[in-house]
N, C-alpha and C positions, 0 to 999 in steps of 0.2 A: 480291663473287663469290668462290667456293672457288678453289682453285688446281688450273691445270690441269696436265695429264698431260702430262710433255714426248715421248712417246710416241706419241700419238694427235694428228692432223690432222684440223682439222672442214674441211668443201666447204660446199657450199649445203643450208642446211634442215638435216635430221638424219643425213644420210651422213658417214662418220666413215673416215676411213682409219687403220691400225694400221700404224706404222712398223718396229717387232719383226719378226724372221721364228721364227716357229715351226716345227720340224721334228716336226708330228704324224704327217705319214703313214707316217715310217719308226719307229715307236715298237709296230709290232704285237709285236714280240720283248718285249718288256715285258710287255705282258699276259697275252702266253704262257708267261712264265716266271713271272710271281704265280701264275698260273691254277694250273700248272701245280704249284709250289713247294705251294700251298695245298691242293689236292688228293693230294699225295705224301705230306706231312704229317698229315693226318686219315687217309687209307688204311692207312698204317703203324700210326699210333695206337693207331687202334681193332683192328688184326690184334695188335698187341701186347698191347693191353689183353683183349681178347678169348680170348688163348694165357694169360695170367696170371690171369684171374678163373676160366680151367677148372682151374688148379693142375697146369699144364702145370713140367715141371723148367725148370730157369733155361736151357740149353745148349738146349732146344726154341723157349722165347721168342724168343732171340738169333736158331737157324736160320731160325724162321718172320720174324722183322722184316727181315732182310738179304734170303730169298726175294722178299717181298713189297715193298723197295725197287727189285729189281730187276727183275720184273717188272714194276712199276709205270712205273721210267723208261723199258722198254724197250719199254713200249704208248705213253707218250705219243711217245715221240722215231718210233716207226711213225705213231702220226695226225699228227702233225708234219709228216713228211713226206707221209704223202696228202694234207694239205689245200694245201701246198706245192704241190705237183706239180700240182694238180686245178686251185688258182690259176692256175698257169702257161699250166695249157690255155685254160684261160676268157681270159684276156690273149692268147694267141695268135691264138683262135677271134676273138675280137672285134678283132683286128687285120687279119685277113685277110677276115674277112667281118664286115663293122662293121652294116650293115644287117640282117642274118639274127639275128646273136647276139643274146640280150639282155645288154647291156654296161650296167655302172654307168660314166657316164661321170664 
């Protein structure tokens, strides 16, 4: 037989209990911030590449990438907070009235 997981506890039959504790549900920050890094990166890019391939002066490139960094963090860090907030509500609504909402429980 292979060696087992010192990790994992077998019960009856094929139910396997995981002794590890994972902290996945507070990890949304993370994705938010790849998403978010990933998308800020290609937006700039292409706004820079796109100010240099029209033979835009050097001091216009620069003004337009810094614009459009800024702009760019100051939309996500706005839906950041509405989907925040919107969260919040949906968590309250389904606290107070757990029956009525549709709640992922």
């Amino acid at each position: 037989m292979g060696e087992r997981c010192p990790h994992i506890t077998e019960t009856t039959g094929m139910a396997r209990h995981h002794r590890e504790r994972h902290r996945t549900g507070r990890i949304g920050w993370l994705r938010a911030a790849v998403l978010g890094a990933n998308d800020g990166i290609v937006s700039t890019a292409s706004l820079v590449l796109g100010m240099a391939a029209a033979q835009a002066t050097h001091s216009n490139v620069v003004v337009a990438g810094v614009a459009g960094l800024v702009a760019g963090a100051m939309s996500m860090a706005a839906g950041e907070y509405v989907s925040v907030q919107s969260d919040t509500v949906v968590k309250i609504l389904c606290h107070v009235y757990p029956l009525r909402a549709r709640c992922n429980a």
